[in-house]
N, C-alpha and C positions, 0 to 999 in steps of 0.2 A: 740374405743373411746380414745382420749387423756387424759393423767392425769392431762395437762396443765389447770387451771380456764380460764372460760374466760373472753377476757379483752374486751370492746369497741373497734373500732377502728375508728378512725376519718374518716372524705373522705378522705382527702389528703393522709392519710395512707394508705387507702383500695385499689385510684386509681393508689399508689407507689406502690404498691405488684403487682394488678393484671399488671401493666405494666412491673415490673419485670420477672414476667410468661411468659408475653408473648415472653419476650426479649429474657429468657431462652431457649422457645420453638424453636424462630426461630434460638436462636446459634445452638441447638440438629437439628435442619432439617440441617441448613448446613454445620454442621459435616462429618453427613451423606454422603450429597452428594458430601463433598472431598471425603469421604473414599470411595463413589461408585467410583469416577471417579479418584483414584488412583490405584484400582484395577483392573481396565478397564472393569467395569461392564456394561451390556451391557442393563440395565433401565430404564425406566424411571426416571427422577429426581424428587426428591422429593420438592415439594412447597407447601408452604403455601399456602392455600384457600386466594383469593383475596377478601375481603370484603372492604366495604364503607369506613369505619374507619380507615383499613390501608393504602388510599391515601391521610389522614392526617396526617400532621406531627403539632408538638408541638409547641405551641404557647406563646407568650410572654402575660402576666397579663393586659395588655395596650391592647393586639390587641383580649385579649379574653373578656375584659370588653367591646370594640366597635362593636364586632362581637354577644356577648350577645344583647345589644343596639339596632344593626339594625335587627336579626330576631323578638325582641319584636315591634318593630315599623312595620313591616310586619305581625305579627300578627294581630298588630292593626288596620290597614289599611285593614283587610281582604285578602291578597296577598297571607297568607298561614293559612296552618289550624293547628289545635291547636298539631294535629299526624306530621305535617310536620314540622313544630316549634322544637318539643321534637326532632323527629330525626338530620333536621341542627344540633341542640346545642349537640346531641349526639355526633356527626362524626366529628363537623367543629371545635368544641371549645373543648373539651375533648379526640376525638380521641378514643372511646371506641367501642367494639363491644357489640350486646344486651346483652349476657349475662354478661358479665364484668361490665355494665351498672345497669343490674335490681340486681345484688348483690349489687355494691353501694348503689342503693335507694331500697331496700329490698322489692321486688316484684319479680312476679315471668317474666318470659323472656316470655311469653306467652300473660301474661297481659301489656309489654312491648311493645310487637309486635301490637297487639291489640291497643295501644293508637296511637302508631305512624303510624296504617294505619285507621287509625278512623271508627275502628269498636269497637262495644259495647259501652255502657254509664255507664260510672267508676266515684263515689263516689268522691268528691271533696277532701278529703284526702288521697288517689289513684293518683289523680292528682296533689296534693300540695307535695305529696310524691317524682315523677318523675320530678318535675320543681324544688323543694330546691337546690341543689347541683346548679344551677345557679343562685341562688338569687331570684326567681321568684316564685307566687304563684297564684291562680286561683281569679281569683275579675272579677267586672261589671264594664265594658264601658257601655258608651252611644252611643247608635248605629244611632245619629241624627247629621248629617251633619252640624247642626247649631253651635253643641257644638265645641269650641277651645281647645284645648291640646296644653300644652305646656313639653313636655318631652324630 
């Protein structure tokens, strides 16, 4: 254990570390494979596992607040579900992989996996937990065609 207390840490702080790590990780892989392939080692090279998130790159305040906007409106509309929602805004607007994700919103990666492929039925602060970090929290629509929305 650390003798350090400990402190809080904001999101923006948590999701500046864990991007740091990552950054870290991928300098140390391709360290690596200069130094296989100054050696003339005869390896495979070493890469990163290609996940979702790493074919996002980082987005502007303006284009994360629109991209926020149009998967809740897809929501709304029924076009996606409540697991496909969480994951868009996971990859598209954050750029996070699961577990870098459920440390942010303090669950476990399991129960993460689980919302965004919508299995199991998770406690409405489970869910207001995984939607805060975008503004967003679990409420009632009306699900009558009659009703007008104006958002």
């Amino acid at each position: 254990m650390s003798d350090k207390p400990y402190t809080a840490e904001t999101a923006k702080e948590t999701i500046a570390r864990l991007r740091a790590n990552r950054q870290q990780r991928s300098e140390v892989a391709t360290e690596a494979l200069k130094r296989q392939q100054s050696e003339n080692v005869v390896e495979a090279p070493i890469q990163a596992p290609k996940r979702a998130s790493k074919q996002s790159s980082g987005v502007s305040t303006i284009e994360r607040k629109n991209a926020i906007h149009a998967i809740t409106q897809r929501l709304i509309r029924g076009e996606l579900t409540q697991g496909q929602a969480l994951k868009t805004l996971r990859v598209e607007v954050l750029g996070l992989t699961q577990d870098e994700y459920a440390d942010l919103a303090k669950v476990s990666r399991k129960t993460l996996s689980d919302v965004e492929n919508d299995r199991g039925s998770y406690k409405t602060d489970i869910l207001n937990r995984l939607f805060k970090p975008f503004g967003l929290k679990v409420g009632i629509v009306p699900i009558s065609s009659g009703v007008t929305w104006f958002l």
